[in-house]
TIKETI-975458 format. One line per 2 residues: number of its first residue (from 0); their letters; for each residue x, y, z of C-alpha. Coordinates in pm, 1 decimal, padded with zeros to 6 digits, always signed. Example, Ala and Ser with C-alpha at 12.3 -4.5 7.8 and 13.67 -1.06 7.14 Angstrom:
0> AS> +01230.0,-00450.0,+00780.0  +01367.0,-00106.0,+00714.0
# end
This chain:
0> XX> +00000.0,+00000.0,+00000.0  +00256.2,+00252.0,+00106.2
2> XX> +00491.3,+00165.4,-00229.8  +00161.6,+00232.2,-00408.1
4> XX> +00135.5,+00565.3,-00289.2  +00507.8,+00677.3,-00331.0
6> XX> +00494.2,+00549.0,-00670.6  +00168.8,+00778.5,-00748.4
8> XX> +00318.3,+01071.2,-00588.4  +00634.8,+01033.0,-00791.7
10> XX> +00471.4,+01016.4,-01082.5  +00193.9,+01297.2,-01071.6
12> XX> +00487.1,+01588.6,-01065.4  +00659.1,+01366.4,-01339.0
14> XX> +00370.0,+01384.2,-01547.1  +00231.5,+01701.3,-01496.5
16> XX> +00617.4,+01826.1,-01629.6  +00560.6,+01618.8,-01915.0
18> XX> +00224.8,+01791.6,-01982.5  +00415.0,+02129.7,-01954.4
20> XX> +00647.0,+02040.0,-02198.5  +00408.5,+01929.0,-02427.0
22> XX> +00185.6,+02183.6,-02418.4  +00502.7,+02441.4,-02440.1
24> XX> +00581.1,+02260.6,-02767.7  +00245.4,+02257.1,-02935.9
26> XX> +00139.1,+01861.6,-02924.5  -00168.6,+01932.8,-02706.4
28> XX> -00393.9,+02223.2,-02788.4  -00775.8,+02306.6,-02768.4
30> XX> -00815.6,+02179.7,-03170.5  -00707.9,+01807.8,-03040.0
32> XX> -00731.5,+01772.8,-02672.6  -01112.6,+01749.3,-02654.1
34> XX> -01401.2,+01876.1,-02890.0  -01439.7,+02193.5,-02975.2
36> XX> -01748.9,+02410.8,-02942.9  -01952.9,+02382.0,-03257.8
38> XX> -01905.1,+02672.2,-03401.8  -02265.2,+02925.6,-03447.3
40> XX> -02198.9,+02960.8,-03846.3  -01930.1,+02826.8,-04067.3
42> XX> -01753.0,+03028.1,-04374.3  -01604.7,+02805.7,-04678.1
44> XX> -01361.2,+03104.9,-04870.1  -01243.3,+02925.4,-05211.1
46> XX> -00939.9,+03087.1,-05345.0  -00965.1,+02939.5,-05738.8
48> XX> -00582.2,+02905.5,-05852.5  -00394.8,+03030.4,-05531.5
50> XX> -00047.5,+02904.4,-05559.0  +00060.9,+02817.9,-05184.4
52> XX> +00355.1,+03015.6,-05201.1  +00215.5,+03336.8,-05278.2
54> XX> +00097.0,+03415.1,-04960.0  +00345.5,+03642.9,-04759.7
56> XX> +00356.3,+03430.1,-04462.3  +00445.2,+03117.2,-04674.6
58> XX> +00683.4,+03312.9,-04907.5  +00671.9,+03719.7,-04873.0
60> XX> +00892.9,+03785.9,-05178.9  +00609.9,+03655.2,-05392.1
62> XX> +00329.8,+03884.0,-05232.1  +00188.0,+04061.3,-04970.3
64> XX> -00154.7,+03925.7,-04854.6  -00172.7,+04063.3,-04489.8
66> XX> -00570.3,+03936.1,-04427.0  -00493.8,+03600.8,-04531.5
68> XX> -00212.7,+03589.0,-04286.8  -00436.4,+03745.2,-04018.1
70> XX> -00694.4,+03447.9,-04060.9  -00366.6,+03221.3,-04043.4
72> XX> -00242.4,+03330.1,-03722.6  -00569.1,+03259.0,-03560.4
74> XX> -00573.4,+02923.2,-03637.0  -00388.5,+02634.1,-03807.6
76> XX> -00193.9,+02663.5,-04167.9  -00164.3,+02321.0,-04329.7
78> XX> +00215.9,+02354.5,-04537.3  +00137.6,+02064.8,-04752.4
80> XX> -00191.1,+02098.3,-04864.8  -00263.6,+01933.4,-05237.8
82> XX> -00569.4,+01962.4,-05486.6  -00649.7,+01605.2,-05662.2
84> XX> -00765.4,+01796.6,-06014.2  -00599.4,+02106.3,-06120.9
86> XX> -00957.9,+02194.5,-06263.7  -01247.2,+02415.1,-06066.9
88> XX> -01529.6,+02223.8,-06096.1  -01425.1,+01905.0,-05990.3
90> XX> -01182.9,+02017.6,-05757.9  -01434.0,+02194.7,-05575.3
92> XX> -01649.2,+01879.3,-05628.5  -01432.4,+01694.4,-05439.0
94> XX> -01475.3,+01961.1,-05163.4  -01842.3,+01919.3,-05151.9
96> XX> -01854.0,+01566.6,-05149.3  -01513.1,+01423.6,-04993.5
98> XX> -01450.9,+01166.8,-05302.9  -01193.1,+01207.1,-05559.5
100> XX> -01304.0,+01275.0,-05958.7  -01265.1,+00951.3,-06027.7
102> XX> -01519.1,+00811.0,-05811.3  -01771.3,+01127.7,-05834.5
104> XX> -01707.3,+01032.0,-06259.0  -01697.0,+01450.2,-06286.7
106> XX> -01362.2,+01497.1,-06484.0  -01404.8,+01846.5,-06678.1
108> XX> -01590.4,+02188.7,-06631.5  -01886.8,+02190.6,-06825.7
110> XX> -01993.4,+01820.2,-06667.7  -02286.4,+01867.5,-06434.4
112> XX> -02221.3,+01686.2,-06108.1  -02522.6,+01435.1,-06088.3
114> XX> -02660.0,+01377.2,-05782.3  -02687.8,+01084.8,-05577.4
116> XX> -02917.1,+00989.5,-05268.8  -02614.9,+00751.3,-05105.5
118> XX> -02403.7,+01061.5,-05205.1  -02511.0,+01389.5,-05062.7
120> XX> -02300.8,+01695.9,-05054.9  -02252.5,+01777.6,-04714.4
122> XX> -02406.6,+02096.9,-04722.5  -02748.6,+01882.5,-04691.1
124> XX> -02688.6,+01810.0,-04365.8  -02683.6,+02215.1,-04221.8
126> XX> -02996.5,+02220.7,-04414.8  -03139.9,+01927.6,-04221.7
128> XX> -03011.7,+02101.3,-03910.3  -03211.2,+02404.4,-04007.7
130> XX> -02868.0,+02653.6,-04089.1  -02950.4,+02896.4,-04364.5
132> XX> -02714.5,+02786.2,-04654.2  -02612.5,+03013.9,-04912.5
134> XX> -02334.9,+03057.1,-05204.2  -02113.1,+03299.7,-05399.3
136> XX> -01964.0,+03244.4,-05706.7  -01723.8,+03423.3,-05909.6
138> XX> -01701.1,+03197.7,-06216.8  -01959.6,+03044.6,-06491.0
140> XX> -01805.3,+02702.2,-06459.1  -01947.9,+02656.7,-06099.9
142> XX> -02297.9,+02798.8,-06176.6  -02580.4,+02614.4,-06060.2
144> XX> -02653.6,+02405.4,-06351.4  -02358.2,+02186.8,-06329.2
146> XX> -02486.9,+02048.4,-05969.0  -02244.3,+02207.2,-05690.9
148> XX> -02601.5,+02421.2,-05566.5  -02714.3,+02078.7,-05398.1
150> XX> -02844.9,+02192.6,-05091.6  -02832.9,+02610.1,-05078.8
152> XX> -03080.2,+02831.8,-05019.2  -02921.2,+03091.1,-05202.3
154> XX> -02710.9,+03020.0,-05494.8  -02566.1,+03345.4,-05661.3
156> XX> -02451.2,+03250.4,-05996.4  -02529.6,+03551.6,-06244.5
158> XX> -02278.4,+03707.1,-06457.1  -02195.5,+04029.0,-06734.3
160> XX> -02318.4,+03939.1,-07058.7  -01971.1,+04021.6,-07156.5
162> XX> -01782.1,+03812.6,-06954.0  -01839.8,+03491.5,-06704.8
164> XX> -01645.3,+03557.1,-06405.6  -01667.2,+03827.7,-06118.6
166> XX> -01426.5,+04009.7,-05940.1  -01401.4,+03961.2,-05546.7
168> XX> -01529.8,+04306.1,-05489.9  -01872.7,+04232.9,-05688.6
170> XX> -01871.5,+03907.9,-05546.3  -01855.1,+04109.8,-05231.2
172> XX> -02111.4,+04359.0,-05295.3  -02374.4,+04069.5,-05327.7
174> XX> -02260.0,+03904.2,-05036.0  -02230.9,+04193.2,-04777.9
176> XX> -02688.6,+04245.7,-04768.0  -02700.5,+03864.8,-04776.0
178> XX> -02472.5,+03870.6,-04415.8  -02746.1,+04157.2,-04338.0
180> XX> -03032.7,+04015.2,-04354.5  -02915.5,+03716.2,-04213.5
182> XX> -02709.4,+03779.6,-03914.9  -02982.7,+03666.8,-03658.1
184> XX> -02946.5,+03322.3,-03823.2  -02692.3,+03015.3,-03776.7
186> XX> -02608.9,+02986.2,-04130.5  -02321.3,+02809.8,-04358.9
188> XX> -02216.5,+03040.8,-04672.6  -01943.3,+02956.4,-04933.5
190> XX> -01790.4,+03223.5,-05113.6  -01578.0,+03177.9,-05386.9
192> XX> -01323.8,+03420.8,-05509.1  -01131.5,+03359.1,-05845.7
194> XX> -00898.3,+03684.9,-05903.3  -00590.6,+03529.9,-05928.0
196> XX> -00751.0,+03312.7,-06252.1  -00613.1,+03382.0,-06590.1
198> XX> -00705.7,+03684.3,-06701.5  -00495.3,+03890.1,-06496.7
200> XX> -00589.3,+04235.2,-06433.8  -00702.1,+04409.8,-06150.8
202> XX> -01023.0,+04580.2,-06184.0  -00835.2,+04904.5,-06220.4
204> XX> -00612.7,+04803.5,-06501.4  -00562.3,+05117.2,-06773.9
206> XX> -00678.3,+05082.5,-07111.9  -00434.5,+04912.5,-07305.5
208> XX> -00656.2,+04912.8,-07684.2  -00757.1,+05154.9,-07944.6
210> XX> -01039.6,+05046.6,-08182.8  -00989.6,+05300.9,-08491.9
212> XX> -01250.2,+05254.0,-08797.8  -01198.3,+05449.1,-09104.3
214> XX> -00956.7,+05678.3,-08893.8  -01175.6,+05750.6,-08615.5
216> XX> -01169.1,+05631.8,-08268.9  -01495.2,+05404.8,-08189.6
218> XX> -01362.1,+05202.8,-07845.4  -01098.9,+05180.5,-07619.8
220> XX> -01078.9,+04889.1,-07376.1  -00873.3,+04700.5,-07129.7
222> XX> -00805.9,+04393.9,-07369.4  -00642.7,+04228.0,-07068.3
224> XX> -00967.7,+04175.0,-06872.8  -01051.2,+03891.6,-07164.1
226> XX> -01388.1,+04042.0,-07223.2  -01600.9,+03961.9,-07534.6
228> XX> -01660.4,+04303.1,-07719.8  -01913.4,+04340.2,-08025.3
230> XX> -01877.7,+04679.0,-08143.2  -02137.4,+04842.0,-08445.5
232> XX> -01982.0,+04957.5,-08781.6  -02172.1,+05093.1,-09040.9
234> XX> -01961.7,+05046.7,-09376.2  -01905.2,+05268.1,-09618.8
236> XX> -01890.3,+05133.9,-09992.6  -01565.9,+04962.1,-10102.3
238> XX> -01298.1,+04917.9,-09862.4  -01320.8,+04987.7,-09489.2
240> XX> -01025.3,+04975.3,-09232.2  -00994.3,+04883.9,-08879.5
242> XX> -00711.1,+04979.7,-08706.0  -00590.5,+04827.9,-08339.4
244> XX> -00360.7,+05043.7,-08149.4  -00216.3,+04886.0,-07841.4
246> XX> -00047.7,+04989.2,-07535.7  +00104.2,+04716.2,-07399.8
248> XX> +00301.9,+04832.3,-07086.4  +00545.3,+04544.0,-07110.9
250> XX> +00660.7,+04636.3,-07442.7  +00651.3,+04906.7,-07626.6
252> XX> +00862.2,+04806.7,-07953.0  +00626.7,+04802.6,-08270.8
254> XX> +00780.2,+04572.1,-08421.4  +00689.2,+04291.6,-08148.6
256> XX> +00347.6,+04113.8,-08164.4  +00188.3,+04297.9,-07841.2
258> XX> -00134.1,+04079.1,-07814.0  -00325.9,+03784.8,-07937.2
260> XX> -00714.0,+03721.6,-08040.6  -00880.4,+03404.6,-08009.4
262> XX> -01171.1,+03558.6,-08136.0  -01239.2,+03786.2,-08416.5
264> XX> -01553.6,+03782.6,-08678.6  -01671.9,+04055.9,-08897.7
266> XX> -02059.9,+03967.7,-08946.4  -02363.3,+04126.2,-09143.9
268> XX> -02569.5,+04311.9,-08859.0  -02890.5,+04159.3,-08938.4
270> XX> -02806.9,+03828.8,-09133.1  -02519.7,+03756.1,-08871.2
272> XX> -02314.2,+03637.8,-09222.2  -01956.9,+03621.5,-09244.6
274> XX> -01808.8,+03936.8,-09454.7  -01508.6,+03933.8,-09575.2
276> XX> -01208.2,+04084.7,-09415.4  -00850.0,+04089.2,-09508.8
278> XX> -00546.5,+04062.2,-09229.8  -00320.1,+04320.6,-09412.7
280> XX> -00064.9,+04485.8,-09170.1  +00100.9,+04362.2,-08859.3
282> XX> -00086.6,+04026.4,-08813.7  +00016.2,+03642.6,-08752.5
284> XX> -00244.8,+03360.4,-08786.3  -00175.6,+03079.9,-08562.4
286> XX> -00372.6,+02821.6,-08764.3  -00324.8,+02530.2,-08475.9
288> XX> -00506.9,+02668.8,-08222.5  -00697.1,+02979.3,-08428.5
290> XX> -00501.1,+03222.8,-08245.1  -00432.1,+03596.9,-08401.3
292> XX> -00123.5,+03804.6,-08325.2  -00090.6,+04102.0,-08383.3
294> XX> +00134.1,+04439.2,-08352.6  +00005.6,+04799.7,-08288.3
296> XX> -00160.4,+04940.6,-08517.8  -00252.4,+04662.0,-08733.4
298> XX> -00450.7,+04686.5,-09000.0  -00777.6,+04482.1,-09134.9
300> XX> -00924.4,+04582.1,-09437.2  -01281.7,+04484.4,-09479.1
302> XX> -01446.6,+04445.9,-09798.3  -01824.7,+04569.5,-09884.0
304> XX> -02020.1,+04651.2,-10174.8  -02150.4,+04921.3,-10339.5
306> XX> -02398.0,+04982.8,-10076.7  -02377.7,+05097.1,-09712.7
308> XX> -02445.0,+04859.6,-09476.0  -02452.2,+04759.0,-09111.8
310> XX> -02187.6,+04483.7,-08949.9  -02067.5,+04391.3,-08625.1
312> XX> -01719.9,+04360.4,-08531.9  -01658.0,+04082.5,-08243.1
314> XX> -01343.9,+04027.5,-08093.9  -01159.1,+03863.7,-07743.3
316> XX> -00813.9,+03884.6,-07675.9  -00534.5,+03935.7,-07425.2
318> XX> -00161.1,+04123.3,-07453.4  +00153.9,+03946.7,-07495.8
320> XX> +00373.8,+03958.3,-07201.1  +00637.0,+03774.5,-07082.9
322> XX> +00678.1,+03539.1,-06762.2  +00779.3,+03807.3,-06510.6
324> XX> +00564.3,+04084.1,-06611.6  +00241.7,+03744.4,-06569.3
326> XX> +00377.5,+03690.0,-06238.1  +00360.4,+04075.7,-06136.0
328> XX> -00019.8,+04104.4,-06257.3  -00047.6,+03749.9,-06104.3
330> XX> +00055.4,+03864.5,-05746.5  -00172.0,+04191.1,-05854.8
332> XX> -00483.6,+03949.3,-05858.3  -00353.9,+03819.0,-05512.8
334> XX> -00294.5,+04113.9,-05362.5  -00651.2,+04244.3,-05458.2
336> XX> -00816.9,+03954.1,-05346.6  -00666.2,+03948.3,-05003.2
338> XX> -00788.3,+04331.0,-04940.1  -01156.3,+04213.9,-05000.1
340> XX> -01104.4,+03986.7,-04800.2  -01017.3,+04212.3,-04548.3
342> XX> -01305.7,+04411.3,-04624.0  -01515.3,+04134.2,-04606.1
344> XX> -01371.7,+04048.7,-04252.3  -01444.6,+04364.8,-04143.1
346> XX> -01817.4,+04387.9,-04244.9  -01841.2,+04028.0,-04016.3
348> XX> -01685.2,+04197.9,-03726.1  -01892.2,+04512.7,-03791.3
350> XX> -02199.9,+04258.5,-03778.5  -02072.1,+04060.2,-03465.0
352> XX> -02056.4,+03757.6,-03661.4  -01647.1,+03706.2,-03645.5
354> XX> -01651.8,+03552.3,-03330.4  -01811.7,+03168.1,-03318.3
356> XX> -01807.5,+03165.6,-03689.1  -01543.2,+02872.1,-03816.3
358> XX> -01338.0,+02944.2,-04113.5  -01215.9,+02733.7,-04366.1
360> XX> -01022.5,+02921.9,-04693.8  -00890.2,+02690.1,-04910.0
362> XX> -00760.6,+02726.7,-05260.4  -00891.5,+02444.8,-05540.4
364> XX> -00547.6,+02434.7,-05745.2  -00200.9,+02643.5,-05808.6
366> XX> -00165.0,+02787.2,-06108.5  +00184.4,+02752.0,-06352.8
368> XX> +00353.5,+03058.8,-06381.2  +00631.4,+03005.1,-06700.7
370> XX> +00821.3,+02688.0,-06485.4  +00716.4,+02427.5,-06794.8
372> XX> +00636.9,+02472.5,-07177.7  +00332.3,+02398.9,-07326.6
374> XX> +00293.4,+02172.8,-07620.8  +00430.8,+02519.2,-07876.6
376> XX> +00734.9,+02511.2,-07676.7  +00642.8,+02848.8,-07485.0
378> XX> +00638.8,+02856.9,-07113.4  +00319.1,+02742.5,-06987.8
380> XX> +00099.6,+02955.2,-06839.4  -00220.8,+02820.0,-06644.4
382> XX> -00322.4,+02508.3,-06533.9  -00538.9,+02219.3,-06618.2
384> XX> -00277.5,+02011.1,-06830.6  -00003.0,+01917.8,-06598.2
386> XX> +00028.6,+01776.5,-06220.4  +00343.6,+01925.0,-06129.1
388> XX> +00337.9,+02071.6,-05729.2  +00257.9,+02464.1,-05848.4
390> XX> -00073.5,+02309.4,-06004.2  -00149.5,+02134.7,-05703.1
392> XX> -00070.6,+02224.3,-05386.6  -00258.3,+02492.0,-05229.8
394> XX> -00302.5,+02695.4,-04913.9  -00584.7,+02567.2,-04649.0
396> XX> -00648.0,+02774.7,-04333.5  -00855.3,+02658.3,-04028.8
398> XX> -00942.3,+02979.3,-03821.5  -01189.3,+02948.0,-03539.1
400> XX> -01107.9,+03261.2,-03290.2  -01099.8,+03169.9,-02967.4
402> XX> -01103.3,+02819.6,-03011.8  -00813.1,+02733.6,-03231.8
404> XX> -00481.9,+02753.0,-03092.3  -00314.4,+03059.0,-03350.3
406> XX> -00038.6,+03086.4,-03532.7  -00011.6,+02645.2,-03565.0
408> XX> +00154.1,+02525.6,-03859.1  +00102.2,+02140.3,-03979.7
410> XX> +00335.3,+01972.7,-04218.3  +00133.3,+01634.9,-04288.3
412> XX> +00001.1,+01648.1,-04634.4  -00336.0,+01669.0,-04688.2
414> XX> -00596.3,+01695.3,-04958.8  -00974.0,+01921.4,-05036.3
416> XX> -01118.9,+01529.8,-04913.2  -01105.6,+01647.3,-04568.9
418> XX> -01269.1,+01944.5,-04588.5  -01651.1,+01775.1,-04514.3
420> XX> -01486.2,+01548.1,-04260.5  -01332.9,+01870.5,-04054.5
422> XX> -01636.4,+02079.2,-04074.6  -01906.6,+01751.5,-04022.2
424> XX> -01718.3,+01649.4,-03706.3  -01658.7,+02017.5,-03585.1
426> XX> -02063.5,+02053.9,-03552.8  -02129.2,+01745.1,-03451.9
428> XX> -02301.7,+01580.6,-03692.4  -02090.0,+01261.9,-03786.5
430> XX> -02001.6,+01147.8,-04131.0  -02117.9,+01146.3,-04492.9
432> XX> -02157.9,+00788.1,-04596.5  -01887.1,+00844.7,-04888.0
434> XX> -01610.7,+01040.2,-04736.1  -01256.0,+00940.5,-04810.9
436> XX> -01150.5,+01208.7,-04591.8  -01020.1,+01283.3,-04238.8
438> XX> -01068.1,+01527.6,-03988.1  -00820.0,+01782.5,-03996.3
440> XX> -00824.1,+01845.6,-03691.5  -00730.2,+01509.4,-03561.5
442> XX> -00451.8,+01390.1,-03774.3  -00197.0,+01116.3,-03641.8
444> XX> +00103.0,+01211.2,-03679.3  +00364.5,+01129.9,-03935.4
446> XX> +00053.5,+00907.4,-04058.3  -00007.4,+01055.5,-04443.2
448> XX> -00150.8,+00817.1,-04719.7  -00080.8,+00867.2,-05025.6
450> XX> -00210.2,+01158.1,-05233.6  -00378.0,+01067.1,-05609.4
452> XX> -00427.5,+01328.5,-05810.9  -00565.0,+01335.2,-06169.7
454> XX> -00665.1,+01514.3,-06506.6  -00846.8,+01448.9,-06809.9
456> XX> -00888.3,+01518.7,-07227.7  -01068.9,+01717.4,-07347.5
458> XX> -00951.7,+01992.0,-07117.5  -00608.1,+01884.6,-07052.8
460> XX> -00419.7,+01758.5,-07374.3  -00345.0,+01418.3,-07232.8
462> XX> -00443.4,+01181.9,-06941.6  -00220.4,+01218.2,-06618.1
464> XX> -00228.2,+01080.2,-06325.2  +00022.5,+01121.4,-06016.1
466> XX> +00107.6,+00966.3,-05690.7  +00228.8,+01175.7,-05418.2
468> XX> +00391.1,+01030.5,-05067.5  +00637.7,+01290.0,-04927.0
470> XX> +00903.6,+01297.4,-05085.4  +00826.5,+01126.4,-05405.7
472> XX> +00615.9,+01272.1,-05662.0  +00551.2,+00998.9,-05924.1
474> XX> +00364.4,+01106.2,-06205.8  +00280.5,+00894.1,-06559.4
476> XX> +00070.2,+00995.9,-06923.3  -00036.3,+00661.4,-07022.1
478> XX> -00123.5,+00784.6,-07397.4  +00287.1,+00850.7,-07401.6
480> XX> +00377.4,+00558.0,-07174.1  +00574.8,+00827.0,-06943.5
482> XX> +00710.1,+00817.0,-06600.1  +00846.4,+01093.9,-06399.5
484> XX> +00967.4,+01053.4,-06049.3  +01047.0,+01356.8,-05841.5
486> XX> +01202.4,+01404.8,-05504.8  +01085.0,+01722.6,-05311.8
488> XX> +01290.2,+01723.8,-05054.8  +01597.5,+01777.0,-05286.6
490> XX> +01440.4,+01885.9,-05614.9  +01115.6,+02095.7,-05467.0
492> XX> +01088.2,+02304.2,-05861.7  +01079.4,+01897.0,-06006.9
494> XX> +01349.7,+02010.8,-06271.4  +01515.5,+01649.1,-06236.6
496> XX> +01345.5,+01317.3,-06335.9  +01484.6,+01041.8,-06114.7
498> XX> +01305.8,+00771.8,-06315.9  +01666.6,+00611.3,-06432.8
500> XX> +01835.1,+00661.0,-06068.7  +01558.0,+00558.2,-05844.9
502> XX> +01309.6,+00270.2,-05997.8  +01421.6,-00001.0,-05858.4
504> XX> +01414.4,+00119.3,-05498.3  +01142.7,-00091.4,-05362.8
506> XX> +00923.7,+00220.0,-05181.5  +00963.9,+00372.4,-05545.9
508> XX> +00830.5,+00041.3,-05694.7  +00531.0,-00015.9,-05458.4
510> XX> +00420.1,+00380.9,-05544.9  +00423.1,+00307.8,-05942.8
512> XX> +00263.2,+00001.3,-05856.6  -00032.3,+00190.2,-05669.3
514> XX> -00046.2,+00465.9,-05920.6  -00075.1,+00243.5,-06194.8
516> XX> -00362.1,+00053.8,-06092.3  -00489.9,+00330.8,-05981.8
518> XX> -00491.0,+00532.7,-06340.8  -00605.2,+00195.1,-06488.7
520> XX> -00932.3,+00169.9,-06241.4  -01008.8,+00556.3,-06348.5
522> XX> -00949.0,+00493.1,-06709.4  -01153.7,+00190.4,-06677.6
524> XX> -01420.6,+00352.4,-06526.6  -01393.5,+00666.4,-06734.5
526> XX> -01750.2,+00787.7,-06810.5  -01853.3,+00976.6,-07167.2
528> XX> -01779.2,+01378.3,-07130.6  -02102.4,+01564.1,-07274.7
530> XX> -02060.3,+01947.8,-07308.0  -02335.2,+02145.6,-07451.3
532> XX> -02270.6,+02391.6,-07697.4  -02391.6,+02719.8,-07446.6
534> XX> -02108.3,+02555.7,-07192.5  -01893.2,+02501.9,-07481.8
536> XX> -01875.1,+02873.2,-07591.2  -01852.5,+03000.1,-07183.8
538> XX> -01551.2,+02730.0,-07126.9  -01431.5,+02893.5,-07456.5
540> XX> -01442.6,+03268.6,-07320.2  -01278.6,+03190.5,-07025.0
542> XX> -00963.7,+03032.8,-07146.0  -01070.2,+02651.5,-07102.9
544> XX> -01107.8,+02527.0,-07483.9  -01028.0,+02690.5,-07802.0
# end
């Protein structure tokens, strides 16, 4: 009895140091110790095509996003956070649902997301719980006809007729009397930003084109905003001439092509027929990929009869720049995202609704910023085709103030899968009967399975499929029987494929092994892609298709 108690008295101050210690290093905190508080409203921000590393608190020579930090250091940053699909719609998909592309068969934008009674989204379940549920969205691939609205109230999906995507301060100035009128309620809203998405430029980007006809000036326009403009011309007989003047303020030599079309049509007015125009000064037809260069003040000469008549002059385009003056307007689109942000923070402290209110801001892919050529040999540009780490991994934030231990930092990769998981289990509510994934916050640690990740024709120009388990980065196109193999630990930009040094390593082996019976079960299993031709033409305006 008496060694009983010395042993228990020895051993309480013992273990009440180790508890110290512990808790002075971070393993125990509020977010895994015991439950936490389920939270009075919950906030999904989507950041579509935020690179990880250009957030300043991740990398502050790339840009300087103060409110995204902010939400950071209240709460946890995950460092190795991966998309499976560098493509919106089914990336967010797999938000919404917690099940990779392959298994929710939605592969491309334009695909609506059918729904499935053993496979809700988990948004159904704040509706059941009687949470006011209500979306945001800032591009025309995730409007409401392609399936993602399962279970809103409110789903805010309306765009310009000139263009399908929003800027985060509209997106804001639709959301802001929503919060208003519903700030007595619990509620769940998703709002989804999309800035730093090709095109680049800022909502108060100068005008960079002059539209001259016959000599006079008729429009001027921020080409760079990738808007479709249809301007009136009423011809004179004989020959008429457009002229383009641009001001491209990454180059100002004129003999350099300064910009690009992927759309231009000269049409009757009223029997919308083709009339003829002639490319005559300063232009470059791309025939491949119907693309039109062209230098500053280039000239098209368009044809008519003897008669006056009406036509309409269409056209779409972007400037020419090269890869550091792209990353400049790309960290633009970042850096005027993360002040509406802030602005929206504000008007949710202004309300009282910052406080109980559980935030998740997550981006859907990366974006590639001139590191790899595209299939013309020029440095690529986007994302979509490739499943290198800038296309995939992403910044995730947990932020629950009060609640959340700040400032926390986890290295243990993780994927958009455990999203649903992380918010289900923070109110209480258990799982969704598909969910492949975990609660974020209740990860083992060094426990990480491995991460597959995906992307499909038409969209992308080939099949790929990767395999990522920290450090290797495995990644194969079937249609060209290739195999890369990448180390990031030592080769983080993947400039060195280890497929010759490394293949025969038997962890290497049992990861192609996986991956390739992996790609074969999602090839197998492949479903037709239908597009319509209204999605076709919207995938077309924003940069998707040609």
């Amino acid at each position: 009895m008496i060694r009983r108690e010395l042993m228990s008295a020895l051993k309480k101050p013992t273990f009440l140091f180790l508890m110290a210690i512990a808790s002075f290093f971070g393993l125990f905190s509020q977010s895994n110790c015991k439950r936490l508080p389920s939270p009075a409203r919950v906030i999904l921000i989507t950041l579509d095509t935020q690179r990880a590393d250009y957030l300043s608190f991740v990398n502050p020579a790339n840009a300087h996003t103060p409110n995204l930090d902010g939400l950071a250091k209240t709460g946890i940053y995950f460092d190795n956070a991966y998309s499976l699909i560098p493509i919106t719609l089914p990336s967010h998909a797999s938000i919404f649902f917690s099940e990779p592309p392959y298994t929710i068969k939605n592969y491309n934008n334009g695909q609506e997301v059918r729904r499935k009674r053993n496979r809700p989204s988990f948004v159904n379940l704040f509706k059941k719980n009687n949470f006011t549920t209500a979306a945001f969205v800032s591009l025309g691939v995730l409007g409401s006809r392609f399936g993602l609205n399962e279970g809103f109230d409110v789903y805010e999906d309306t765009f310009p007729e000139d263009r399908w995507y929003l800027h985060a301060g509209e997106v804001n100035e639709r959301v802001f009397p929503w919060l208003e009128a519903h700030r007595q309620h619990p509620f769940f809203l998703w709002v989804h930003y999309s800035d730093p998405h090709d095109p680049y430029a800022p909502p108060d980007s100068p005008d960079d084109l002059k539209v001259y006809f016959n000599d006079e000036l008729v429009f001027q326009t921020c080409l760079n905003k990738y808007r479709t403009h249809t301007l009136p011309l009423k011809l004179k007989p004989g020959p008429n001439l457009i002229r383009l003047e641009v001001d491209n303020f990454a180059d100002s030599n004129p003999d350099h092509f300064l910009a690009r079309l992927d759309w231009l049509k000269i049409l009757e007015a009223k029997g919308q027929t083709e009339i003829r125009a002639d490319l005559i000064r300063g232009w470059y037809f791309r025939r491949e990929d119907n693309v039109f260069f062209f230098k500053s003040n280039s000239l098209i000469q368009v044809q008519n009869g003897p008669q006056p008549r009406e036509a309409v002059f269409t056209f779409r385009g972007k400037l020419l720049l090269p890869v550091e003056a792209i990353r400049d307007q790309y960290r633009r689109e970042v850096e005027y995202m993360d002040g509406e942000i802030g602005r929206l923070i504000s008007r949710l402290k202004a309300l009282q609704l910052y406080d109980g209110t559980l935030f998740v801001i997550a981006g859907d892919h990366g974006e590639g910023l001139g590191e790899y050529l595209n299939a013309f040999g020029d440095p690529h540009i986007g994302h979509i085709h490739f499943l290198y780490d800038v296309y995939m991994k992403i910044p995730l934030i947990l932020s629950y103030s009060g609640h959340l231990r700040g400032g926390q930092r986890n290295q243990t990769p993780v994927t958009l899968l455990d999203v649903a998981p992380t918010i289900l289990e923070a109110m209480g509510w258990g799982r969704l009967p598909q969910q492949q994934g975990r609660n974020l916050l209740k990860l083992k640690r060094n426990v990480a399975n491995p991460i597959f990740m995906e992307t499909y024709r038409p969209e992308a120009v080939r099949d790929r499929f990767a395999l990522l388990q920290l450090p290797w980065h495995l990644i194969i196109t079937p249609e060209e029987k290739r195999l890369e193999i990448f180390n990031l630990q030592t080769d983080p930009e993947e400039k060195n494929n280890l497929v010759d040094q490394v293949h025969s390593l038997a962890e290497v082996q049992n990861l192609r092994q996986k991956l390739e019976d992996l790609a074969r079960r999602a090839l197998k299993e492949k479903e037709t892609i239908l597009i319509d031709k209204k999605t076709e033409e919207m995938l077309r305006s924003l940069g998707y298709i040609r």
